[in-house]
ROSETI-743319 format. One line per 10 residues: number of its first residue (from 1); their letters; for each residue z, x, y of C-alpha. Coordinates in steps of 0.1 Angstrom, whole numbers. Each point is the difference from the previous one (the first is absolute). Example, Ala and Ser with C-alpha at 12.3 -4.5 7.8 and 13.67 -1.06 7.14 Angstrom:
2
1) AS) 78:123:-45  -7:14:34;
This chain:
280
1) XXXXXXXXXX) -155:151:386  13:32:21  28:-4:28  -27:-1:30  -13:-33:-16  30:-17:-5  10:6:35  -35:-12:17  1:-31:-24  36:-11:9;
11) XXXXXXXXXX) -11:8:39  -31:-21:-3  21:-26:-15  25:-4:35  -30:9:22  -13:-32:-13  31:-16:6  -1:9:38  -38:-9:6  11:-32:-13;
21) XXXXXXXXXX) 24:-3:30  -28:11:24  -20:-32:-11  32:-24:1  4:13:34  -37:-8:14  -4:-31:-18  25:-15:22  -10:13:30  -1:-32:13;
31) XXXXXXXXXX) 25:-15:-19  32:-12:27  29:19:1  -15:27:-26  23:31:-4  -18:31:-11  10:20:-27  1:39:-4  1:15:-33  20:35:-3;
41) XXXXXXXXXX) -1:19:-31  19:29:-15  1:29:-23  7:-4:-35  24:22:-24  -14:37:0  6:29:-23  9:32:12  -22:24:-25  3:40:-3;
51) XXXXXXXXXX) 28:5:25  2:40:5  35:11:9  6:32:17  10:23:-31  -26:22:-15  -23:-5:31  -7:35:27  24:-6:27  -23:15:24;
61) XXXXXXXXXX) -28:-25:-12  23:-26:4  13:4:37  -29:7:12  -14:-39:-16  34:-17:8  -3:-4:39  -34:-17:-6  6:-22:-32  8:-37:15;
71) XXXXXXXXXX) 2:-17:-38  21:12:-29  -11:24:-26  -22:-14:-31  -18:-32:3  6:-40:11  -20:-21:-23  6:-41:11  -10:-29:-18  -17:-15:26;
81) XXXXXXXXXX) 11:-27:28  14:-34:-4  2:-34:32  38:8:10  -1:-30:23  -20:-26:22  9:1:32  -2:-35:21  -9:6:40  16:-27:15;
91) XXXXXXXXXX) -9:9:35  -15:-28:23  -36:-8:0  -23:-14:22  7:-37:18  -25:-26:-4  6:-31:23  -10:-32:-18  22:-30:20  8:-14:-27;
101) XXXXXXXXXX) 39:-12:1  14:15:-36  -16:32:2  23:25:11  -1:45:5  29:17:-6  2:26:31  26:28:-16  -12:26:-31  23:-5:-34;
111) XXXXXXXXXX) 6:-39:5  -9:-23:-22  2:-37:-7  14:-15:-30  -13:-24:-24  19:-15:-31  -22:7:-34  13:-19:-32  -3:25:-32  13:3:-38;
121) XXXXXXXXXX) 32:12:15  7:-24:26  -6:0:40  -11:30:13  -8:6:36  -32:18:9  -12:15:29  -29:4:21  -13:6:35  -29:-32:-1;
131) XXXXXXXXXX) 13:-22:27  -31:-27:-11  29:-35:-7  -8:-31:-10  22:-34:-2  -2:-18:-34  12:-29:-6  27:-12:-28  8:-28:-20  38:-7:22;
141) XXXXXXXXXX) -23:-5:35  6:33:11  -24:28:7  2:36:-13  -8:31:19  -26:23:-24  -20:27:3  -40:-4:-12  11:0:-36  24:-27:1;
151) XXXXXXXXXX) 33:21:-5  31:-11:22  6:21:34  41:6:1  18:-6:34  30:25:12  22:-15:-26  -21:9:-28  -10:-38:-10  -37:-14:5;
161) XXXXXXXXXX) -7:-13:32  -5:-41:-4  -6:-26:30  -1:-36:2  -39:-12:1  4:-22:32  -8:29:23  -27:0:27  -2:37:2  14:38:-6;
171) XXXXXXXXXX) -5:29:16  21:33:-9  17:21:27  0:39:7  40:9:-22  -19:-23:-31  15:-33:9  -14:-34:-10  -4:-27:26  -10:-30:-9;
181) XXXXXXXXXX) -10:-31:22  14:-37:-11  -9:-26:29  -4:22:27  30:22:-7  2:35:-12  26:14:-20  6:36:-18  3:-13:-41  -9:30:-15;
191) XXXXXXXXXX) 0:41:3  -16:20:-17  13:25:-25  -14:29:13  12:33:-17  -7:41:2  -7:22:-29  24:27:7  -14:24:-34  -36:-15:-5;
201) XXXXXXXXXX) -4:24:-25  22:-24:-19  -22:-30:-4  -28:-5:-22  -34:-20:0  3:-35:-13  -32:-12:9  -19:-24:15  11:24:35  34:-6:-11;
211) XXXXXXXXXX) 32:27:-8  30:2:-18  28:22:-8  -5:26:-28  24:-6:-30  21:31:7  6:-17:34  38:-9:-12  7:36:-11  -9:12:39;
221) XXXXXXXXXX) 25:-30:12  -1:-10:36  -20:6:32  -37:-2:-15  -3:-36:17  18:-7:34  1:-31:20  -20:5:33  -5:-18:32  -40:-1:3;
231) XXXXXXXXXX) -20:-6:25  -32:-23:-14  -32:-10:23  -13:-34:-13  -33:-11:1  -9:35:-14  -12:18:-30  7:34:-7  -26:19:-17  -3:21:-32;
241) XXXXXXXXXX) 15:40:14  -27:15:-28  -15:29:20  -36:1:-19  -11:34:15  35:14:-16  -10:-19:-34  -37:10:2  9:40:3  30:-7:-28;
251) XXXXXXXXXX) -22:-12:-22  -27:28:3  30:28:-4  7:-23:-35  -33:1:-10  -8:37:6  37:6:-18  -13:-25:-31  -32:22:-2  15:33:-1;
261) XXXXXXXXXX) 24:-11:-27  -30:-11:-19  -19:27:5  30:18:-15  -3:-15:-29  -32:4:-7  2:36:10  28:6:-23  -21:-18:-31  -26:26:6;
271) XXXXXXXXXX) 21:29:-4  16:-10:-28  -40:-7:-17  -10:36:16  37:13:-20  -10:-18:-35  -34:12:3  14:36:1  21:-6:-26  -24:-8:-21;
């Protein structure tokens, strides 16, 4: 196998990788609260073969090629192209109204809500932009504010949000606080813990429409997550932001890139048969 295949084999390989992305992205379409992703890719180590130096060469040959040349003398021969990153869009998508009390929109770009996820290590505390809540009840009487997969929403302090089950209704205002009515009275008993990703480049997919911090999130230190006062609009669903026009023409360009690396290949396979045949 020359150099040209091993390149369009190891590009094939990533190219893969990002139409997979294209297909996460318009599968959830629909999905509440989806944040696209982006998939950027970057050069590989490359060798610098055959690079001329001035001595020995006609000095009048070479001035008169110098103002023109734009690359180095000799050749660049890469290794092909690798993912560097997925990038997470976390601009706002469309609102869908749906009435319904414990659905809420975040209204600003880069905030998120949290959610407390129990793993190997211990609590962990995801987060996502699906506003969709639920109220579940526990075994001590009280009721626990989820999202659609049962995980705990955390309040301003960081702690689950919990109420007493004798309530007659809830409604959540504009700045993410709870009000819940007890006999005819309304009173503020929760808030939620609304927060902005200040570097979203720093958090990672942890599915289910969920993120997390990336495990070289301690060695960046501070100021990837900030507290932040949002503004929320109940009764409201926002939207997947997947742009499927954008995703449609991104996937073509992949394609057409997937071919010609193929192609490639198999052009390179004939040349060497054509180079055997003459050697024998």
């Amino acid at each position: 196998m020359n150099r040209s295949m091993i390149q369009a084999s190891v590009t094939m390989g990533q190219i893969q990788h990002k139409l997979d992305v294209i297909g996460h992205n318009l599968a959830n379409t629909n999905t509440p609260g989806y944040k696209s992703r982006q998939a950027d890719f970057s050069s590989l180590l490359f060798q610098q073969i055959d690079n001329l130096s001035d001595e020995g060469i006609d000095e009048a040959a070479n001035q008169e090629a110098a103002p023109y040349r734009l690359t180095p003398d000799g050749i660049r021969s890469g290794s092909g192209a690798r993912l560097a990153h997925t990038n997470i869009d976390l601009s706002q998508g469309n609102l869908k109204q749906t009435d319904r009390a414990l659905d809420v929109a975040l209204l600003e770009d880069n905030q998120l809500f949290q959610l407390q996820v129990a793993t190997e290590n211990g609590l962990e505390t995801n987060y996502t932009r699906s506003g969709n809540f639920y109220l579940n009840p526990l075994n001590n009487g009280q009721m626990l504010l989820t999202n659609a997969d049962g995980l705990p929403v955390l309040g301003e302090d960081g702690q689950p949000i919990q109420f007493a089950d004798d309530m007659d209704g809830m409604q959540i205002r504009e700045d993410g606080a709870i009000l819940v009515n007890r006999n005819g009275v309304e009173a503020v008993e929760a808030q939620l813990g609304i927060v902005e990703a200040v570097r979203p480049r720093m958090l990672e997919a942890a599915g289910n429409n969920r993120f997390r911090l990336t495990d070289n999130a301690d060695i960046v230190g501070e100021g990837i997550i900030a507290n932040a006062d949002g503004q929320v609009q109940s009764g409201t669903l926002e939207t997947s932001n997947v742009d499927i026009s954008k995703q449609m023409t991104d996937m073509l360009m992949a394609q057409r890139a997937y071919q010609f690396s193929a192609r490639s290949i198999s052009t390179s396979d004939q040349m060497m048969g054509l180079i055997s045949q003459l050697r024998s």
